[in-house]
Backbone as numpy.savetxt, mean C-alpha at the origin, in Angstrom:
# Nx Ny Nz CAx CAy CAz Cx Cy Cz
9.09 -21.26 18.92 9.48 -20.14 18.10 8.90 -18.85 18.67
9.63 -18.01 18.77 9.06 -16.58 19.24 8.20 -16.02 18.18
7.55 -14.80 19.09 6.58 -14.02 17.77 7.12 -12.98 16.78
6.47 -13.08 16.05 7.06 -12.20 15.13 6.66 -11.09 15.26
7.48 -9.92 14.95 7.55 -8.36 15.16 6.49 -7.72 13.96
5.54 -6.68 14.04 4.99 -6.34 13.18 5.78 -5.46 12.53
6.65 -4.99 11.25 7.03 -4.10 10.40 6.38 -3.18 10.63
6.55 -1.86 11.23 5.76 -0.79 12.02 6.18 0.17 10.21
7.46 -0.11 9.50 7.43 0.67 8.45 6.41 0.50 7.42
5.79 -1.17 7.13 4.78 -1.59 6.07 3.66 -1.18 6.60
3.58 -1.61 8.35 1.95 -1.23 8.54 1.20 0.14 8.78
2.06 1.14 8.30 1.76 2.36 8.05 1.28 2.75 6.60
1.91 1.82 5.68 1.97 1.81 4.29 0.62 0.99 3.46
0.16 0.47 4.13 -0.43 0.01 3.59 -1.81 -1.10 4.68
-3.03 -1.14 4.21 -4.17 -1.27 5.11 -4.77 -2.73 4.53
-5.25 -3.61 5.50 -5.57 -4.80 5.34 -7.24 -4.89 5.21
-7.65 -5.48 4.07 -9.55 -5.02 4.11 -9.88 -6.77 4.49
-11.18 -6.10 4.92 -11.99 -7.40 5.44 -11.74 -8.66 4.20
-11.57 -8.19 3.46 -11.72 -9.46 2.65 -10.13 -10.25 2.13
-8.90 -9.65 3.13 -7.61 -10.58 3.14 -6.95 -9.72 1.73
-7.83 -8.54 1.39 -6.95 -7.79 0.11 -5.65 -6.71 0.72
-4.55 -6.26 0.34 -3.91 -5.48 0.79 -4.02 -4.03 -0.20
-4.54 -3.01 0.55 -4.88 -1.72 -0.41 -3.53 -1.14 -0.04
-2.90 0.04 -0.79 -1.73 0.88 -0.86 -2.27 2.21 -1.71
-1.08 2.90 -1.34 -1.31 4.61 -2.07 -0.87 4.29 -3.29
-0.86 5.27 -4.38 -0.36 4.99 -5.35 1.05 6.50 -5.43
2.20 6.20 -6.00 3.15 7.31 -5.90 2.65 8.27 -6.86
3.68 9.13 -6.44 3.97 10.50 -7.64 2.70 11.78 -7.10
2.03 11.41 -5.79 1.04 12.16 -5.63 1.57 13.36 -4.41
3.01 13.63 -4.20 3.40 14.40 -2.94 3.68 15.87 -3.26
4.40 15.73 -4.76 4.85 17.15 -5.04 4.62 16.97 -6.55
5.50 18.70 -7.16 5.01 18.71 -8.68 3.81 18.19 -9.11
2.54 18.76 -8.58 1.31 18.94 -8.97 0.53 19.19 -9.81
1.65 20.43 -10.22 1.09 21.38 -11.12 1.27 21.14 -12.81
2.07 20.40 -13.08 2.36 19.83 -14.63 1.35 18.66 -14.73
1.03 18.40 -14.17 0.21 16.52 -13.83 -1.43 16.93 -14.20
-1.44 16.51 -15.54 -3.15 16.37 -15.77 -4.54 16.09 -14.65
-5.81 16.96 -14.77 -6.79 16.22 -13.62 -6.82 15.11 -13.38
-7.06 14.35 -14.82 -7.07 13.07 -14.87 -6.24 12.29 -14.37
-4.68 12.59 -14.27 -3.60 11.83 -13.70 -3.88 11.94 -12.61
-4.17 12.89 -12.13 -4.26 12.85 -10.43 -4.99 12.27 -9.80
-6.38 12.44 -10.30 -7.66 11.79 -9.65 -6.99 10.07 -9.80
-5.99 9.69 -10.75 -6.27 8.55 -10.95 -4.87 7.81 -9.81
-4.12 9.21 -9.60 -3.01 8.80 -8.42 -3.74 8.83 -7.27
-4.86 9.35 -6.81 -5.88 9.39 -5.73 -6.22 8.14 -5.85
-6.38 7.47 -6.59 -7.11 6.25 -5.81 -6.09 5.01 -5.80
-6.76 4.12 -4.89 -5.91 3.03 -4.00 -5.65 2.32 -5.36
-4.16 1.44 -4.94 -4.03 0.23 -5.12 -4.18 -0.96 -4.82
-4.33 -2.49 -5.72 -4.17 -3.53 -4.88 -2.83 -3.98 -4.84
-2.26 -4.80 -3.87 -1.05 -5.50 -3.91 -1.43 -6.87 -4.59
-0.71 -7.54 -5.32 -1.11 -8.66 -5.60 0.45 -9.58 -5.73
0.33 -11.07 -5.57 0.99 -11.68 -6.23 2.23 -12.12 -5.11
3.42 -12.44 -5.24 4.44 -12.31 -4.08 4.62 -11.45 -3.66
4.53 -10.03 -4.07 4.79 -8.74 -3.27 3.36 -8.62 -1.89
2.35 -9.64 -2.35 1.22 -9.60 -1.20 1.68 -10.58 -0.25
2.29 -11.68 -0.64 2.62 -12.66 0.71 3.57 -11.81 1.25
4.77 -11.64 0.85 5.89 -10.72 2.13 5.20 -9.49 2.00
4.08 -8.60 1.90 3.72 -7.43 3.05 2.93 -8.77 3.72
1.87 -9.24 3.58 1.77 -10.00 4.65 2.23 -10.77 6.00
3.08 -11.30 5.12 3.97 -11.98 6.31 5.05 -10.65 7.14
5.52 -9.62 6.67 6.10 -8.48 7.28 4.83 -7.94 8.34
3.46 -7.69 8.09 2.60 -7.41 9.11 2.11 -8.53 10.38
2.58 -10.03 10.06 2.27 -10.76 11.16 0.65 -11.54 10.65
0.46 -11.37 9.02 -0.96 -12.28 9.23 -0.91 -13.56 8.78
């Protein structure tokens, strides 16, 4: 079987941590800023986890 291609679109999207977790951005943080509570934002600032079947296919789309 040949190798598999890394998804150059997922592995931009999203970062693999030492411990086999998949972290991601969270949306809604690019534009219209200015209506969006501190609190909403700080809380669109921080990472997500992937979990569940949406973590095996980014996985398997990055080649691990």
């Amino acid at each position: 079987m040949p190798k598999l291609k890394t998804h150059k679109g997922t592995a931009k999207r999203v970062k693999l941590t030492a411990s086999g977790k998949i972290t991601r951005l969270r949306a809604s943080g690019g534009h219209l800023l200015a209506k969006k509570s501190k609190s909403r934002k700080r809380a669109i600032n921080t990472t997500g986890v992937v979990t569940g079947k949406m973590a095996k296919n980014v996985k398997r789309s990055l080649g691990v």
